[in-house]
Biotite code that builds the C-alpha atoms (Angstrom):
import biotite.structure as struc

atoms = struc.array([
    struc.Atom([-8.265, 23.207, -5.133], chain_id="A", res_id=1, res_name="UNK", atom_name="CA", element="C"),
    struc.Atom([-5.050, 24.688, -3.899], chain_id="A", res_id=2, res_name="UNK", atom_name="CA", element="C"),
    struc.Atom([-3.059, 27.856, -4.260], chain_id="A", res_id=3, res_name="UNK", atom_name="CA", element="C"),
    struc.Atom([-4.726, 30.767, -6.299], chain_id="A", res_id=4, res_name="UNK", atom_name="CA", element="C"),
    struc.Atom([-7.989, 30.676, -8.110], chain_id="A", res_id=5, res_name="UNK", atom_name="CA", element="C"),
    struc.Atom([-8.798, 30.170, -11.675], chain_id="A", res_id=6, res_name="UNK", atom_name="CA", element="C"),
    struc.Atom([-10.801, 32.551, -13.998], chain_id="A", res_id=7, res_name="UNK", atom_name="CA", element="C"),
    struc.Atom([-13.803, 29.605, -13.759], chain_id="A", res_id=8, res_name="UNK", atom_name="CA", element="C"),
    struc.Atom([-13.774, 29.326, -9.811], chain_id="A", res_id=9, res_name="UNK", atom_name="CA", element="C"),
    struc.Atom([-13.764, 33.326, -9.637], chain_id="A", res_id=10, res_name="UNK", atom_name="CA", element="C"),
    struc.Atom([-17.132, 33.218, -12.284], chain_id="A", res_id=11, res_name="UNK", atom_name="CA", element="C"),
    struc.Atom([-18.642, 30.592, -10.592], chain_id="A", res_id=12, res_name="UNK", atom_name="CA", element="C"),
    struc.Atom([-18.328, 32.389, -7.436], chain_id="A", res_id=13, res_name="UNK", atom_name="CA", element="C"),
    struc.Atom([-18.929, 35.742, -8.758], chain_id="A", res_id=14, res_name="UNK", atom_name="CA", element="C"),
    struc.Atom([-22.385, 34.240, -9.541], chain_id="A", res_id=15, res_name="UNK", atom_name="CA", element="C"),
    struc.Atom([-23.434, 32.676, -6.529], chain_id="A", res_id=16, res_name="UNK", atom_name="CA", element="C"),
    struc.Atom([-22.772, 36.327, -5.015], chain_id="A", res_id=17, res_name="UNK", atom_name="CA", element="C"),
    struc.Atom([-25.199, 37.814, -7.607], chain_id="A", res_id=18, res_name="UNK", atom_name="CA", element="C"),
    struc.Atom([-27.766, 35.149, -6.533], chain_id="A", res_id=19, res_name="UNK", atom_name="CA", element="C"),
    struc.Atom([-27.539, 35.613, -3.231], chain_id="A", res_id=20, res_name="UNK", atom_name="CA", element="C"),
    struc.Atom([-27.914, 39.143, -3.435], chain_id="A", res_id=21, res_name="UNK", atom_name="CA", element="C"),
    struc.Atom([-31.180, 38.289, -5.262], chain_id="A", res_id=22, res_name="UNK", atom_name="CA", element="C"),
    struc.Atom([-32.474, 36.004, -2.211], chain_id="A", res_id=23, res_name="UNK", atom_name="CA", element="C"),
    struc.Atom([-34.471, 37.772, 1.049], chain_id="A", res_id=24, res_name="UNK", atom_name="CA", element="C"),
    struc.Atom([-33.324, 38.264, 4.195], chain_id="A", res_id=25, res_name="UNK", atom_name="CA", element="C"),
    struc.Atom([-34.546, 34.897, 5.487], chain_id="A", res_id=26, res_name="UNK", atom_name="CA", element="C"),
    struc.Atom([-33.755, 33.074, 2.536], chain_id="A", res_id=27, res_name="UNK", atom_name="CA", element="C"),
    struc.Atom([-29.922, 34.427, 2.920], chain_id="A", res_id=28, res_name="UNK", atom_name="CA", element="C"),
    struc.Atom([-29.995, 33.714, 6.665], chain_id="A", res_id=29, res_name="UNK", atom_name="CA", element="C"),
    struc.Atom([-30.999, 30.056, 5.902], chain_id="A", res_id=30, res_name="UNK", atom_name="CA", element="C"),
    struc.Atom([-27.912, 30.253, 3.742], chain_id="A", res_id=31, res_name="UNK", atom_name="CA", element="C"),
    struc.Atom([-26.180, 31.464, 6.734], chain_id="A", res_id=32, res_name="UNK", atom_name="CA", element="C"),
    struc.Atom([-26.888, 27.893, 8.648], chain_id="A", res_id=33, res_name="UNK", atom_name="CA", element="C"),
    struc.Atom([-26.130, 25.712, 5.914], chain_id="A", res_id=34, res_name="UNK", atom_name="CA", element="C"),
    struc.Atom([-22.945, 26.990, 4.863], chain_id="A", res_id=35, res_name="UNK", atom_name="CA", element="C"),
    struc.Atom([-21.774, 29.235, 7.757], chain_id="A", res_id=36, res_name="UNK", atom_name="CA", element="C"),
    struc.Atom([-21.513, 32.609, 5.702], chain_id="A", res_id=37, res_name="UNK", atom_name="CA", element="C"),
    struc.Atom([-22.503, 34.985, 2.977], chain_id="A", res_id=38, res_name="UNK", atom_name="CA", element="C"),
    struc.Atom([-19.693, 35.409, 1.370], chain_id="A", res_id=39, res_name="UNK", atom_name="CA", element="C"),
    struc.Atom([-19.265, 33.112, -1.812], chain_id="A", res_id=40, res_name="UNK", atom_name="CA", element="C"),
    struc.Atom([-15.462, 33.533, -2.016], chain_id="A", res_id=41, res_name="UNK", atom_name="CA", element="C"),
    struc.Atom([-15.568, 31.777, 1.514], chain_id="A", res_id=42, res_name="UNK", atom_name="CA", element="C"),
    struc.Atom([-17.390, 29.141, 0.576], chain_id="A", res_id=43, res_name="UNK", atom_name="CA", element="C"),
    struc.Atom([-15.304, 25.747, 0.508], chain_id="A", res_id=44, res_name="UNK", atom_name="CA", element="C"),
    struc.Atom([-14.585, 24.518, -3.437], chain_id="A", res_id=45, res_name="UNK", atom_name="CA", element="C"),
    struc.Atom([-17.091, 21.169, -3.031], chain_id="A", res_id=46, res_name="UNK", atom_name="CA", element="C"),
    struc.Atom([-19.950, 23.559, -1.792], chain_id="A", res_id=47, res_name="UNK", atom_name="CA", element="C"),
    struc.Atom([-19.945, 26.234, -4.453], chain_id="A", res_id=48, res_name="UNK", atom_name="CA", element="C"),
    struc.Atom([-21.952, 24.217, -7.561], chain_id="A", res_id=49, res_name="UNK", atom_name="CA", element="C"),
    struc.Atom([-24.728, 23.028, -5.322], chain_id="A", res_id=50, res_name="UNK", atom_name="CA", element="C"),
    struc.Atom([-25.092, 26.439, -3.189], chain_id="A", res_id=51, res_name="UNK", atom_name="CA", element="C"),
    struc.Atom([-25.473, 27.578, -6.789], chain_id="A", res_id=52, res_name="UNK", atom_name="CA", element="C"),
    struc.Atom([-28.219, 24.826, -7.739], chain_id="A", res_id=53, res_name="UNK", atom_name="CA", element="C"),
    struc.Atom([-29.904, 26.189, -4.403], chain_id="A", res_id=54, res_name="UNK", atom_name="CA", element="C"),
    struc.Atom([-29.748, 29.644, -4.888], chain_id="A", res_id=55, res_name="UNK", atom_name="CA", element="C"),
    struc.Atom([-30.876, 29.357, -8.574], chain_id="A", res_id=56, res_name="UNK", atom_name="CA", element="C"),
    struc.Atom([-33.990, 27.274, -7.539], chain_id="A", res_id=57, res_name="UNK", atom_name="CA", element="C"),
    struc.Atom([-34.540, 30.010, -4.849], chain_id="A", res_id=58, res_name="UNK", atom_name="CA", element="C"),
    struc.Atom([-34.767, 32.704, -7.250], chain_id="A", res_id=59, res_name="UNK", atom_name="CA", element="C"),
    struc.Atom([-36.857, 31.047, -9.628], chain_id="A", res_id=60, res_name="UNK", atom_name="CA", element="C"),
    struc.Atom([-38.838, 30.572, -7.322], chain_id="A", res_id=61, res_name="UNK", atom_name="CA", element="C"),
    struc.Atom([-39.072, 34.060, -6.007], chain_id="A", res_id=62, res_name="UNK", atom_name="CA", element="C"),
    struc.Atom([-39.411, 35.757, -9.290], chain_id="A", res_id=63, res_name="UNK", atom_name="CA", element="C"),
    struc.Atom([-42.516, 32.969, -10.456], chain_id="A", res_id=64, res_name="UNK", atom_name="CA", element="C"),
    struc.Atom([-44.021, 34.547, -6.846], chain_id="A", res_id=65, res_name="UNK", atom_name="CA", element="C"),
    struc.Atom([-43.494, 38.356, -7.620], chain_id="A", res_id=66, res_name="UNK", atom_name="CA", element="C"),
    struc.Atom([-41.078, 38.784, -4.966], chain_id="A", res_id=67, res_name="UNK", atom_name="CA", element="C"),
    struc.Atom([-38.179, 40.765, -5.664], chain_id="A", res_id=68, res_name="UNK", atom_name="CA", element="C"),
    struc.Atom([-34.943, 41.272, -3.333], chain_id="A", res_id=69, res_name="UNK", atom_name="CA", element="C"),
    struc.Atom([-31.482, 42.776, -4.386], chain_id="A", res_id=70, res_name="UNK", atom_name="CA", element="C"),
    struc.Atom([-28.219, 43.646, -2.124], chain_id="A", res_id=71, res_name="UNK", atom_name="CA", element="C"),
    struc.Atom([-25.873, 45.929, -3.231], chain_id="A", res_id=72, res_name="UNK", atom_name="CA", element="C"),
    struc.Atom([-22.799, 45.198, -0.672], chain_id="A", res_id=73, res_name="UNK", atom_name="CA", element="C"),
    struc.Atom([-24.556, 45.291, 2.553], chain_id="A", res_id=74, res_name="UNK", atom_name="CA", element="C"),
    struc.Atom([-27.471, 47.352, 1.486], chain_id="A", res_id=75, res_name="UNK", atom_name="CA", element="C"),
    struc.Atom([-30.815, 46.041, 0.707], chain_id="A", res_id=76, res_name="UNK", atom_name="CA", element="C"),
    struc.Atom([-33.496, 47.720, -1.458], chain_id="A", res_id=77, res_name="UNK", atom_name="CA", element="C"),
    struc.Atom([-36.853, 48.346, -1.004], chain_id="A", res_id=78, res_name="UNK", atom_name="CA", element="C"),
    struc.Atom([-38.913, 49.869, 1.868], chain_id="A", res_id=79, res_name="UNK", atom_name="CA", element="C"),
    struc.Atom([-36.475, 49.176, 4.154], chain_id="A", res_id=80, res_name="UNK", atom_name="CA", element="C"),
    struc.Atom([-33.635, 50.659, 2.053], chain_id="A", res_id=81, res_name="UNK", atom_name="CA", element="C"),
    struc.Atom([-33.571, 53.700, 4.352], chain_id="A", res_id=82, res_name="UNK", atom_name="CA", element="C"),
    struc.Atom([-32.188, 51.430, 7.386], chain_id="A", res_id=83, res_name="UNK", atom_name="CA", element="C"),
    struc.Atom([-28.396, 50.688, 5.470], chain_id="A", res_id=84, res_name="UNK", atom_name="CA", element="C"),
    struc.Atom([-25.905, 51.398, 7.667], chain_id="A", res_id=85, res_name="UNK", atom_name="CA", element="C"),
    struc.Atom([-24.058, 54.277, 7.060], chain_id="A", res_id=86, res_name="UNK", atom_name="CA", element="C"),
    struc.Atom([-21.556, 54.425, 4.181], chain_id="A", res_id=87, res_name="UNK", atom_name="CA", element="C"),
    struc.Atom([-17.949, 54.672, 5.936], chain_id="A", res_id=88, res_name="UNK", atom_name="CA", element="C"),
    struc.Atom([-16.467, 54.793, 2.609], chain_id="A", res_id=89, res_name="UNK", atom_name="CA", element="C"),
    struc.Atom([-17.177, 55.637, -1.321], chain_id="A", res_id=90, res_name="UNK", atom_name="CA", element="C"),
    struc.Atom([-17.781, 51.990, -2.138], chain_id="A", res_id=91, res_name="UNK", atom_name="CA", element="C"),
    struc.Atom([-20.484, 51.862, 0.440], chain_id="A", res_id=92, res_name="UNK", atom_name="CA", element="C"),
    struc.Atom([-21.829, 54.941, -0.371], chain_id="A", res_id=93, res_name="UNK", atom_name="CA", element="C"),
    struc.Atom([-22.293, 54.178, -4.046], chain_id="A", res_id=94, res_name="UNK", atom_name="CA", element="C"),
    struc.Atom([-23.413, 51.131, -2.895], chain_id="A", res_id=95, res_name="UNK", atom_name="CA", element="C"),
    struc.Atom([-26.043, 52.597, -0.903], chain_id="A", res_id=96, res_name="UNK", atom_name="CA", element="C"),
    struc.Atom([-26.875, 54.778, -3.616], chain_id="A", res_id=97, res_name="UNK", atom_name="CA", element="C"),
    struc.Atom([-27.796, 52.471, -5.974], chain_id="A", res_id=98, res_name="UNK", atom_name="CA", element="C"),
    struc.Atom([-29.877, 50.166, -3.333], chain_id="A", res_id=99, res_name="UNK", atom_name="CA", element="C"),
    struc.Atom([-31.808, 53.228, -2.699], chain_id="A", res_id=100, res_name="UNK", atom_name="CA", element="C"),
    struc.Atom([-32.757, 54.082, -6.347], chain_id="A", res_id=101, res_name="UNK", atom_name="CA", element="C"),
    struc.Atom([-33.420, 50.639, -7.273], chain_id="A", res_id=102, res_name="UNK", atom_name="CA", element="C"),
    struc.Atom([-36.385, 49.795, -4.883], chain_id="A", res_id=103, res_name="UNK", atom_name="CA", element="C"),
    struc.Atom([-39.534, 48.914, -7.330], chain_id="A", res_id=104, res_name="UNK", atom_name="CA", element="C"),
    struc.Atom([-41.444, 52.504, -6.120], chain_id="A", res_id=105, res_name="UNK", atom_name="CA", element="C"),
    struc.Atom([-37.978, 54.221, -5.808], chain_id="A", res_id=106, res_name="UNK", atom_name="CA", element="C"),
    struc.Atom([-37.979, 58.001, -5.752], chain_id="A", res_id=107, res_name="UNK", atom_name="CA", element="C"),
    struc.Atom([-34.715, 58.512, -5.548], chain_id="A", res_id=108, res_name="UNK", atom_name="CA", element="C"),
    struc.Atom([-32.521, 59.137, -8.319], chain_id="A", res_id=109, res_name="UNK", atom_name="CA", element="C"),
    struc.Atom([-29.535, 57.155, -9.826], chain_id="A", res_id=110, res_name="UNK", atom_name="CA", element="C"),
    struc.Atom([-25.915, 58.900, -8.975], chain_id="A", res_id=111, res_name="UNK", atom_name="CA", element="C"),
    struc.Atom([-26.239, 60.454, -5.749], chain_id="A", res_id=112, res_name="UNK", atom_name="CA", element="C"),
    struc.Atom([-23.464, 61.444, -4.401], chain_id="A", res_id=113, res_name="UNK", atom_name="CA", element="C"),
    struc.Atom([-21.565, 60.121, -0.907], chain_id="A", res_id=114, res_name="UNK", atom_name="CA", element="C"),
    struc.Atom([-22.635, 63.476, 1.255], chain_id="A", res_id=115, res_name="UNK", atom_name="CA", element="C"),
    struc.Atom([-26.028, 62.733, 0.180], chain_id="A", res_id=116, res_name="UNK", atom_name="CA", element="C"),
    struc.Atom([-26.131, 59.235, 1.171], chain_id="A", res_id=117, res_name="UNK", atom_name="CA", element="C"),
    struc.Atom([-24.236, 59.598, 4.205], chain_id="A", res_id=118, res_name="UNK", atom_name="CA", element="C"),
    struc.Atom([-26.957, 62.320, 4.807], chain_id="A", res_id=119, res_name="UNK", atom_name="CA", element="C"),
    struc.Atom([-29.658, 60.476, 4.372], chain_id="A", res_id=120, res_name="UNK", atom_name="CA", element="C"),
    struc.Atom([-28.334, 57.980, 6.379], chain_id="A", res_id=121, res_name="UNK", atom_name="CA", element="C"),
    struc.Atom([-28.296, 60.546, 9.009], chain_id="A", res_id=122, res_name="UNK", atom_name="CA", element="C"),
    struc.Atom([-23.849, 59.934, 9.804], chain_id="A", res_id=123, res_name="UNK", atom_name="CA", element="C"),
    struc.Atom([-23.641, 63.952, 9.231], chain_id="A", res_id=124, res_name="UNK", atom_name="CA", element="C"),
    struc.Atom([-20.815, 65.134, 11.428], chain_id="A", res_id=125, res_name="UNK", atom_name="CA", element="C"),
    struc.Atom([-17.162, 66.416, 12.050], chain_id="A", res_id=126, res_name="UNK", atom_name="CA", element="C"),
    struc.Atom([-16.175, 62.556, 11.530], chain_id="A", res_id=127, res_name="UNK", atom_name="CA", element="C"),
    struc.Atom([-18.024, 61.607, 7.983], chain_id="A", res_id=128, res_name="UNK", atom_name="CA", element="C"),
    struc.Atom([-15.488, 60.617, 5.398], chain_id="A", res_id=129, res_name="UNK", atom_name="CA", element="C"),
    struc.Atom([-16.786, 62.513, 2.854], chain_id="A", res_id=130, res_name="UNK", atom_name="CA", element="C"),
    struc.Atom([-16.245, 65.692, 4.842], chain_id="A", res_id=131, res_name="UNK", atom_name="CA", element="C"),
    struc.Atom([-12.967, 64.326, 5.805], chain_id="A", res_id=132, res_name="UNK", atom_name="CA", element="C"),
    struc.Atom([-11.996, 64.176, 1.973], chain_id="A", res_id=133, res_name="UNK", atom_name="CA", element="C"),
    struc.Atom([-12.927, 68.281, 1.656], chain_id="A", res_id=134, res_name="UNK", atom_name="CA", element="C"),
    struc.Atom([-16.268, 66.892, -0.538], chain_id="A", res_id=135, res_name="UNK", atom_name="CA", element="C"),
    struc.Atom([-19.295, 67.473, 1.745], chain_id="A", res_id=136, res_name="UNK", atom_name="CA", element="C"),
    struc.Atom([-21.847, 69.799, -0.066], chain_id="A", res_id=137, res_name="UNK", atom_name="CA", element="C"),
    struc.Atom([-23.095, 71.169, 3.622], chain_id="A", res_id=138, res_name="UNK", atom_name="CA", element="C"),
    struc.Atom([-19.631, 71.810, 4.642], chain_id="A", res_id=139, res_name="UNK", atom_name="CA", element="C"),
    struc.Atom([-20.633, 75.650, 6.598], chain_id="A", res_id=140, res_name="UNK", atom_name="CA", element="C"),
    struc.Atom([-23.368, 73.574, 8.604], chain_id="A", res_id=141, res_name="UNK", atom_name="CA", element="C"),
    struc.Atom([-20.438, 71.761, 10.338], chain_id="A", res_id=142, res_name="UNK", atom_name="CA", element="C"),
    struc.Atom([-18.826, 74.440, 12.012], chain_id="A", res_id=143, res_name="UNK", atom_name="CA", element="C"),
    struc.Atom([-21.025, 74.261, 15.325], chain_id="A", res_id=144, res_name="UNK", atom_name="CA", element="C"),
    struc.Atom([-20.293, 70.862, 15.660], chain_id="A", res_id=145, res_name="UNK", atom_name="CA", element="C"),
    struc.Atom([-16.321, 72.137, 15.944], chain_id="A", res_id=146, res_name="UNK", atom_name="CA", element="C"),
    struc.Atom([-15.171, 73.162, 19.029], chain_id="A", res_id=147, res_name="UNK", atom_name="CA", element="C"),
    struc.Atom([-11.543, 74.783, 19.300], chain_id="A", res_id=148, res_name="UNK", atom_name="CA", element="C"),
    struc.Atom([-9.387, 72.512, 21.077], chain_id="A", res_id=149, res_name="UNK", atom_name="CA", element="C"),
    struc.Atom([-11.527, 69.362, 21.196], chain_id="A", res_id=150, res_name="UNK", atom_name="CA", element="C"),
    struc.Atom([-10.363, 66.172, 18.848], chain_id="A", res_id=151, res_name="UNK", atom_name="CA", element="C"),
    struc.Atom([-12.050, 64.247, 16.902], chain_id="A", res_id=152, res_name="UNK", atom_name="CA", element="C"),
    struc.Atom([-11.719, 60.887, 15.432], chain_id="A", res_id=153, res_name="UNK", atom_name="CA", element="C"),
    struc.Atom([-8.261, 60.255, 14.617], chain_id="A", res_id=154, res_name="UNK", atom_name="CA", element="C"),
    struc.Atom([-7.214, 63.040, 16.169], chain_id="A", res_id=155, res_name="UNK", atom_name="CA", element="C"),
    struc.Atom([-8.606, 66.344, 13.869], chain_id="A", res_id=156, res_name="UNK", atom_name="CA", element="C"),
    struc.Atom([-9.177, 69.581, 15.248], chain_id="A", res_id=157, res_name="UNK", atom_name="CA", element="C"),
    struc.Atom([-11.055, 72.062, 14.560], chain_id="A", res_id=158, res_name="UNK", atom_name="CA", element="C"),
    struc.Atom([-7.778, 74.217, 12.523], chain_id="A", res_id=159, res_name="UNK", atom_name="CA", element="C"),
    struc.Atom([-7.441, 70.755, 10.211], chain_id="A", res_id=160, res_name="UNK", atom_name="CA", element="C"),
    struc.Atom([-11.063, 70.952, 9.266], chain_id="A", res_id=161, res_name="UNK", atom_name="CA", element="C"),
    struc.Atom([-10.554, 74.534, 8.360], chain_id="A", res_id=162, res_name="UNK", atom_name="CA", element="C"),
    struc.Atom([-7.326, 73.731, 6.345], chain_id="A", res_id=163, res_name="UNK", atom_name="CA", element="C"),
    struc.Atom([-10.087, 71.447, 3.942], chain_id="A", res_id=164, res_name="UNK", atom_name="CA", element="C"),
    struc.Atom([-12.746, 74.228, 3.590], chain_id="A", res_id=165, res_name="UNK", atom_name="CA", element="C"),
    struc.Atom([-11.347, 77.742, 4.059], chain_id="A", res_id=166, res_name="UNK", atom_name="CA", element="C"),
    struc.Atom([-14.661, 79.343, 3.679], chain_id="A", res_id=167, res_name="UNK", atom_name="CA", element="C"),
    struc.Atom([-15.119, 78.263, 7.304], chain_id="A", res_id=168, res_name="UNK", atom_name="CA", element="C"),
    struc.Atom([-15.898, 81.019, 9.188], chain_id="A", res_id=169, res_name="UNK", atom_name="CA", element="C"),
])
């Protein structure tokens, strides 16, 4: 197929990135070797049906065996949920969100918000893009982390930080 992509190649690919988000860790790393990546719109146009046949037969097979996996972006659920990577953005955080509170004993609740899951994630600091967009919730407990003078990524200071939260002592 040349030039741009039809409504039917964008389904078709939009579902064998739902099925491999369904797959485990070694079943998507086996999909790594065969086709080189894990990213369906990658995929060359002759692979995409039967990486679909295989990933549907994989999760079949996984749900008739009780075992459950789900990725949302690059964060998994389940116990090891709390390893993610930190959320750099509010895509990722959402996305991070929602792989915490959908493990299968999940305590955490649906809708956190980005400070919380950067938080959790333990990326707290003077370079966190929530508290770069004036949003972080623990805001005041930055302030010894900012030292007059000193920059910080992309060049902040510590008078920029106080421009997004004048309750800053």
């Amino acid at each position: 197929m040349s030039g741009a992509r039809t409504f039917t190649d964008g389904y078709r690919r939009a579902t064998l990135q739902r099925l491999l988000d369904q797959c485990t860790e070694a079943q998507v790393a086996l999909f790594v070797r065969m086709y080189g990546t894990t990213e369906a719109t990658e995929l060359p146009d002759d692979k995409v049906d039967w990486a679909i046949k295989q990933c549907e037969r994989t999760v079949d097979k996984n749900t008739k065996a009780g075992i459950t996996s789900q990725r949302f972006g690059k964060n998994r659920t389940g116990k090891f949920a709390i390893f993610n990577p930190v959320p750099t953005n509010e895509l990722e955080a959402l996305q991070h969100g929602n792989a915490l509170a959908a493990g299968k004993n999940s305590n955490y609740p649906l809708g956190t918000s980005g400070c919380f899951n950067v938080g959790i994630s333990g990326g707290c600091g003077p370079d966190c893009f929530v508290y770069r967009n004036g949003d972080c919730e623990e805001h005041e407990e930055m302030i010894e982390h900012l030292d007059p003078g000193e920059k910080y990524a992309d060049e902040w200071t510590l008078e920029q930080h106080r421009e997004l939260y004048p309750d800053l002592p």
